[in-house]
N, C-alpha and C positions, 0 to 999 in steps of 0.2 A: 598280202600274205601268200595267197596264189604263187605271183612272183618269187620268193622268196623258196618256196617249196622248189618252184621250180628248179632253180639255181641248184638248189641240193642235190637235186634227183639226177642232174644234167654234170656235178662233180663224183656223184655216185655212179654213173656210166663209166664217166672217164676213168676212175681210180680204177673201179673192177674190170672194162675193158682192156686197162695198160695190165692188168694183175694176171687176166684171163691168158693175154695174146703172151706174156712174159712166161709163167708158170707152167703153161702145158707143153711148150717146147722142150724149157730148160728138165722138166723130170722127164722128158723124151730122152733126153741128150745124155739127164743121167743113168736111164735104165740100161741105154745104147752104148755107154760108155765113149760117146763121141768129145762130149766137151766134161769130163769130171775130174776132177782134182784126185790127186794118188789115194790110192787107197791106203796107205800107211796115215793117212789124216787123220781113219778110223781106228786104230790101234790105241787101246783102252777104254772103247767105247762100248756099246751093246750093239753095235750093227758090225759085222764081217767084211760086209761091200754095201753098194750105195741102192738097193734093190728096196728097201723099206723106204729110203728117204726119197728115193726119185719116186718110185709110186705116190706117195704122200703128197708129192710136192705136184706131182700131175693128177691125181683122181683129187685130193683132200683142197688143196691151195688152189690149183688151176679149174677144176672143177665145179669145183664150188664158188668161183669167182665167177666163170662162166654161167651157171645157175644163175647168182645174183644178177649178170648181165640182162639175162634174156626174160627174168622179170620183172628188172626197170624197166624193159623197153618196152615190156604188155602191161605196164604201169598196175601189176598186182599190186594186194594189200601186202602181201608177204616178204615185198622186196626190197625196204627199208630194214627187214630183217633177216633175210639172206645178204646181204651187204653187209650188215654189220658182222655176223656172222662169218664173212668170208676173209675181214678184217683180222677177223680173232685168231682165224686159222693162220693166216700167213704170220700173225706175229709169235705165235703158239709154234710153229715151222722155223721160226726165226731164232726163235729163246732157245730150244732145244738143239739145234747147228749148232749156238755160243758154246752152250752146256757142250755139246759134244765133240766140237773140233777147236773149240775155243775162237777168237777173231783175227785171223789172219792181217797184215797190216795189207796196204793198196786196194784193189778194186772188188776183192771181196768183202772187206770191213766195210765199204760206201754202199755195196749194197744189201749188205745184211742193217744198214742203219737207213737208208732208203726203203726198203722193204718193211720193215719196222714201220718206220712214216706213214705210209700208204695202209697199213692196217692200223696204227692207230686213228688216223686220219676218217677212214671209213664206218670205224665205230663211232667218233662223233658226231660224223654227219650224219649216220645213221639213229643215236639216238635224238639228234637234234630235229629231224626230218618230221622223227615218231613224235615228240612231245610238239612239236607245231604243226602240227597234223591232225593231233587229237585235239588243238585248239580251234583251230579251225573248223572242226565236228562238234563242235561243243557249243549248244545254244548259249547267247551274249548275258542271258541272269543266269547260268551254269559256270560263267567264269570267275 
């Protein structure tokens, strides 16, 4: 079972490390207006320009992916639940873009459904990790 955690813990790096290294650039990029799609995107939406959603996507998504990173890697208790967590936000970041700019077709569609992936992804591992973890804790006439 050990094993087993292991594996989780070692996909829950990877998923929040690619989330972390992914995330805090791209809302750099869009606060910077280096790499951001037109602003006419946002027309009929509740945002002006991309000043909310790049924040969001570098303090809320990036952030907090980062968070869960550092952790898993102090093998806290907490970081089976900052991962899932961080899971929620990037797809919570995801659903809201749809709702707001709707799904462009080519390589913004791939990754708003890639991105999707990796926080659903993270929420089961993460509750998967929690529930065999507290079996693992759990004396053998408790099971």
């Amino acid at each position: 079972m050990n094993r087993f955690l292991a594996v989780l813990r070692g996909a829950m790096v990877l998923l929040t490390g690619f989330l972390a290294l992914s995330a805090i650039p791209g809302g750099i990029m869009l606060l910077a207006g280096v790499y951001a799609p037109p602003v006419q995107q946002l027309e009929g939406t509740v945002f002006s320009s991309f000043l909310v959603p790049g924040l969001a996507l570098l303090v809320i998504v990036g952030g907090g992916a980062l968070l869960a990173l550092v952790l898993l890697m102090r093998r806290s208790r907490l970081a089976p639940v900052a991962a899932g967590l961080s899971g929620l936000f990037v797809m919570v970041f995801e659903f809201v873009e749809v709702l707001a700019i709707g799904s462009p077709p080519g390589p913004a569609f791939v990754m708003q459904v890639l991105y999707f992936g990796i926080g659903s992804a993270l929420v089961c591992l993460a509750l998967l990790f929690l529930r065999c973890g507290n079996d693992v804790h759990t004396a053998p006439e408790q099971r």
